[in-house]
C-alpha positions, -999 to +999 in steps of 0.1 A: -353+441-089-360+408-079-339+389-052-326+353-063-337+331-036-309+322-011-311+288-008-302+275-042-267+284-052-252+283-092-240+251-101-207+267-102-209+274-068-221+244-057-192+230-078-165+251-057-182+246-020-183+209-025-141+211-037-133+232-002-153+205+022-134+179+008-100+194+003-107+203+041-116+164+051-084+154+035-062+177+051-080+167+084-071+131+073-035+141+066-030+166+096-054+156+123-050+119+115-019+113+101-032+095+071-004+078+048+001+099+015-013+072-004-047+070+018-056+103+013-046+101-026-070+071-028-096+088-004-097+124-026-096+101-061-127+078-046-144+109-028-139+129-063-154+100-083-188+106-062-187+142-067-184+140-105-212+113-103-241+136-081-226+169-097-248+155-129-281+158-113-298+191-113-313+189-078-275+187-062-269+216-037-240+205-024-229+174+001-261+180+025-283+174-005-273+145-011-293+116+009-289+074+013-310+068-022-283+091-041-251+071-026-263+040-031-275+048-066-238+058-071-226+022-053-248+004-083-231+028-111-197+019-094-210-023-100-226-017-133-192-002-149-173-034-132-157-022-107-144-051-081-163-056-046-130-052-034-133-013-049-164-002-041-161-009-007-130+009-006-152+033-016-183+035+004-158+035+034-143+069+021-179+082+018-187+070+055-156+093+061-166+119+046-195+120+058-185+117+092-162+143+093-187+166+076-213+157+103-185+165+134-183+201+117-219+207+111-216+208+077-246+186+071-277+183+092-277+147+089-253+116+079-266+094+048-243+071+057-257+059+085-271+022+082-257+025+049-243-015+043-209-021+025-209-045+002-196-078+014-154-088+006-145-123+011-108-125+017-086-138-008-058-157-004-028-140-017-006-144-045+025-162-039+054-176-068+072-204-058+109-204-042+121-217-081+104-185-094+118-161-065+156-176-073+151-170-109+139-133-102+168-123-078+197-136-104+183-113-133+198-083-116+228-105-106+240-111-144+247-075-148+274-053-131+260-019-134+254+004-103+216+009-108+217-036-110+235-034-076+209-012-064+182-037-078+195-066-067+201-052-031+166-042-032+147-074-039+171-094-017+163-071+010+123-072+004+120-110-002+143-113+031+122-091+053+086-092+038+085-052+035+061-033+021+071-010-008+065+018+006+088+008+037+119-005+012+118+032-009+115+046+023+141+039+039+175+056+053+211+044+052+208+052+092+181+026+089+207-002+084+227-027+106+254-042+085+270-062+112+272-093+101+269-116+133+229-096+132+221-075+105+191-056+108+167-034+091+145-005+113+113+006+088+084+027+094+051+009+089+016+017+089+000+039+120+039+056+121+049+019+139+087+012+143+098-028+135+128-043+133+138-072+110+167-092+109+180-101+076+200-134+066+236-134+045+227-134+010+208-095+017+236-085+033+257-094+007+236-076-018+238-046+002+273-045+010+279-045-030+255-018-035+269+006-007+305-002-020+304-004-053+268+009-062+257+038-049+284+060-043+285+061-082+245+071-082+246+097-052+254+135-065+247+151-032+271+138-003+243+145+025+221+124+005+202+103+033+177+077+013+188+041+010+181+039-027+183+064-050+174+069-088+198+081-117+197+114-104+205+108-073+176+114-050+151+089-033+138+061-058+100+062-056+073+034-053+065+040-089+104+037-101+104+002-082+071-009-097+089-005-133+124-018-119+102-053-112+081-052-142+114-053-162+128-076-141+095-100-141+098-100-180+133-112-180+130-142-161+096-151-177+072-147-146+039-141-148+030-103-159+006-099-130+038-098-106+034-067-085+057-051-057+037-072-031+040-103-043+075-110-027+059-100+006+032-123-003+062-152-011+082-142+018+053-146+042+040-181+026+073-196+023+081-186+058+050-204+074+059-233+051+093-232+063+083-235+096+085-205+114+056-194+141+029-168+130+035-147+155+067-143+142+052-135+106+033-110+119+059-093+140+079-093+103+044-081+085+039-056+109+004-067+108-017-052+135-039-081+138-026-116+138-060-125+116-046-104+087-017-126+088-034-160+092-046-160+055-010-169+044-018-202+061-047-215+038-058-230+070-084-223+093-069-211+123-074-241+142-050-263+122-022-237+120-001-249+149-004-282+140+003-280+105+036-256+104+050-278+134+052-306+106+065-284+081+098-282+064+129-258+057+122-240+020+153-256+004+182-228+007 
């Protein structure tokens, strides 16, 4: 009886070995190194993508088959079907992961990665609308009296006041909150599990008080609810209920339909350099690691920036 020869495996076994190394790189992303949800959703997506791509050719035994000719054919399948630079970087960078990771283990006998070039991402400037446009945004949930517009309006107040990422706003507590009024205050999470506080002004505190008054108790159906916002049902809105809470909201003031749940961080960060205040300040708002990540709000190479915002004005109120 002859003896199938060891080292080629059934493509359905190659299929299911490839599926446990990665679900066990992105539990070691999500356990070892405390990788946001999100990350590891885009990293398993991107990291799936490949697999899908190399599972088509015959020859594949698995990830430590697969050598720097098949990835970067992959990179130019990723460009050919349009995909941004922007993606495909994101991309390669979860394959030099990967690849990584697999290479700690001894999973593969060597990395493919290695001297593997990205391609190149110029940064762009982010998307801003104008102080008219924010104003007409914020009133749409104003005109209407409901609980769930309370809830809206005291959202996007409170995001366009503290430059918050999504993520942050849906994640936050009602222990979270200052209400004082001589310094409100917000305490989020950001990235890398890094406490900030921001300071709010009068009009989000406003909002809020409505909301907490008048709002939410109507919303809440579990009294040792703890999330700040909740949905119809009464638990924690998520990223994607705020995304469609905007989109309507975006509509009904006439904005431009590429407005996303960044782009009053984006305003918030612009206007407040135009307003005058420091970027160091920005970035301690932004929670921006790096104060270069915040410097492209400026427009300005970084030589001019002091100069420029010392000249600047107050956003009219």
């Amino acid at each position: 009886m002859a003896i199938s020869s060891p080292e080629r495996l059934s493509r359905p076994d190659v299929l299911a070995s490839m599926s446990r190394s990665l679900d066990d790189f992105l539990a070691f992303l999500a356990v070892e190194k405390g990788a946001a949800a999100n990350t590891v959703a885009a990293y398993g997506n991107d990291l799936r993508q490949l697999a899908d791509f190399i599972g088509t050719r015959s020859a594949t035994q698995g990830w430590h088959s697969l050598d720097r000719a098949a990835i970067q054919d992959f990179i130019l399948d990723l460009k050919e079907r349009g995909y941004t630079e922007t993606s495909v970087a994101r991309k390669v960078a979860a394959v030099r992961s990967l690849y990584a990771f697999l290479s700690a283990e001894g999973m593969v006998p060597t990395n493919p990665t290695e001297g593997l070039t990205s391609p190149r991402v110029g940064k762009s400037l982010p998307k801003a609308i104008s102080p008219n446009e924010v104003d007409e945004l914020l009133e749409q949930p104003a005109r209407r009296a409901t609980p769930e517009a309370k809830r809206d309006r005291a959202m996007l107040e409170l995001l366009y006041a503290t430059g918050m990422r999504v993520t942050e706003l849906v994640s936050l507590d009602m222990s979270n909150l200052n209400l004082d009024p001589r310094s409100p205050y917000v305490r989020c999470l950001g990235k890398g599990a890094k406490e900030r506080t921001i300071p709010f002004h009068d009009q989000a505190l406003e909002a809020l008080t409505d909301y907490l008054e008048e709002g939410r108790p109507l919303m809440v159906r579990n009294k040792n609810e703890v999330a700040l916002f909740v949905n119809r049902r009464g638990e924690r809105l998520t990223r994607q209920g705020f995304w469609l809470i905007l989109k309507g909201y975006a509509r009904a003031a006439n904005l431009s339909s590429d407005i996303t749940p960044h782009t009053l961080r984006h305003s918030f960060a612009t206007h407040m350099l135009r307003g005058g205040m420091p970027l160091r300040n920005v970035q301690e708002m932004l929670g921006h690691a790096n104060i270069s990540t915040t410097q492209v709000y400026t427009h300005l190479t970084s030589d001019h920036v002091r100069e420029v915002y010392e000249r600047a004005h107050p956003r009219a109120q």
